[in-house]
C-alpha positions as CSV (number, residue, x, y, z in Angstrom):
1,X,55.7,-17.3,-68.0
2,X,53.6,-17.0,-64.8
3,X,50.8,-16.5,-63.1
4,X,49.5,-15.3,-60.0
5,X,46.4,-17.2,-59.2
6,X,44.1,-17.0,-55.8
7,X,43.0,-20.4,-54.8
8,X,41.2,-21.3,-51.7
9,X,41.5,-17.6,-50.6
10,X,45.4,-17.8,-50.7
11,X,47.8,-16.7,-53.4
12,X,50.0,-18.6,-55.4
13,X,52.5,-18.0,-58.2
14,X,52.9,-20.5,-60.5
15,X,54.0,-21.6,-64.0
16,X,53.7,-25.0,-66.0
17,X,55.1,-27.6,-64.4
18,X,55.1,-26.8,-60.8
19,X,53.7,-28.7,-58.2
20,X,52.1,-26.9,-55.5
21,X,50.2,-27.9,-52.3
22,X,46.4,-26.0,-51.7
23,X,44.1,-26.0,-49.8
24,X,41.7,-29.5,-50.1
25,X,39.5,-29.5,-53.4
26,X,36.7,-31.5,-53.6
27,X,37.5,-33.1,-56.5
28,X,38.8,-37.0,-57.7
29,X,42.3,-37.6,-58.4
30,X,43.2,-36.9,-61.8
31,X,40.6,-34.7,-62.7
32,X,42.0,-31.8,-64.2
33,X,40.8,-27.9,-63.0
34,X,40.7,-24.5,-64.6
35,X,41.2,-21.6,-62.0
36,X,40.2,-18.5,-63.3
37,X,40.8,-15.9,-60.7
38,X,44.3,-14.8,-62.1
39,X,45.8,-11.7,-60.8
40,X,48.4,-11.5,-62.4
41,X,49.8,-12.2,-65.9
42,X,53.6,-12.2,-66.7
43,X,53.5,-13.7,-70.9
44,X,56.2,-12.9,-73.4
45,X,58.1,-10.3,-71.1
46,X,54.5,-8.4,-71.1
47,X,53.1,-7.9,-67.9
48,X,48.9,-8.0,-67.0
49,X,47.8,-6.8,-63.9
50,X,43.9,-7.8,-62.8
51,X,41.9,-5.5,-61.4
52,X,40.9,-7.6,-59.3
53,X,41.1,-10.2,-62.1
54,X,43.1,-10.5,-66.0
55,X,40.1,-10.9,-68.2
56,X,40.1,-13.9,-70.4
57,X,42.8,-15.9,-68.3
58,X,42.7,-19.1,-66.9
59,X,45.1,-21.7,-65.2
60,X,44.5,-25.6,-65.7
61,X,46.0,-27.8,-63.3
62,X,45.4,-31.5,-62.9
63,X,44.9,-32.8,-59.2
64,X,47.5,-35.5,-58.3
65,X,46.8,-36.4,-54.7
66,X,45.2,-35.7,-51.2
67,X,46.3,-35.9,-48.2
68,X,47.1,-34.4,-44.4
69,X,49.8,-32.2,-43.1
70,X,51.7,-33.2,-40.1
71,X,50.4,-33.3,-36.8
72,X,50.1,-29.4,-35.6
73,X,49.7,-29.2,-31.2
74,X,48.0,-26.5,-29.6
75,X,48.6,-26.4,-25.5
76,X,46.4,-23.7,-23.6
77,X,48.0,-23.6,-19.6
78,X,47.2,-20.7,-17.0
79,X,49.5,-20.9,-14.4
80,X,48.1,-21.4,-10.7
81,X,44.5,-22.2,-12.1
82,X,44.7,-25.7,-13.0
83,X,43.8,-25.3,-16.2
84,X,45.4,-26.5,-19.6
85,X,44.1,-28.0,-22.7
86,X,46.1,-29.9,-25.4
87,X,44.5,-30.6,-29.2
88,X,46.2,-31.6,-32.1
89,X,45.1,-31.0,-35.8
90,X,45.9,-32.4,-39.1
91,X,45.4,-29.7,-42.3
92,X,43.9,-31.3,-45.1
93,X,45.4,-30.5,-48.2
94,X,45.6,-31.4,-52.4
95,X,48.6,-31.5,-54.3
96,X,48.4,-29.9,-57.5
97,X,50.2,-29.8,-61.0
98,X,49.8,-26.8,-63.0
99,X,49.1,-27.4,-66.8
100,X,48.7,-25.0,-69.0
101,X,48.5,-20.7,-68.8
102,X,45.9,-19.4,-70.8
């Protein structure tokens, strides 16, 4: 069984049990979540396409953590003009553990 669910204007595939990494919720640790923008719908070897959505679907997951990604560096440099510029930024993200497939 899985499920093809759109969270934080990605898309994931996932089934019980897996551990995924999303984009930051705004939610405690611990809490648990129901997303119900499922797309798609593979349950005993029947497959549910959404269109855009499979009616009457959800995905609970429960939130385990936050945190940041590694360090990502962006250098801008135009030769012969004296001109570069160096920023770094840090992707917030939450990890995830799905539930249950409704």
């Amino acid at each position: 069984m899985f499920a093809v669910v759109k969270i934080g204007g990605k898309q994931y595939k996932v089934s019980p049990g897996d551990k995924i990494e999303v984009a930051k919720i705004e939610k405690p640790e611990g809490r648990t979540i129901v997303f119900k923008d499922v797309l798609l719908l593979w349950k005993d070897k029947k497959l549910k396409i959404g269109t855009p959505i499979v009616k009457q679907s959800k995905v609970k997951a429960k939130i385990l953590k936050h945190g940041k990604s590694e360090k990502k560096i962006i250098f801008k440099y135009k030769p012969k003009k004296r001109y570069k510029i160096k920023k770094g930024h840090r992707q917030l993200y939450t990890t995830i553990e799905v539930v249950e497939i409704n």
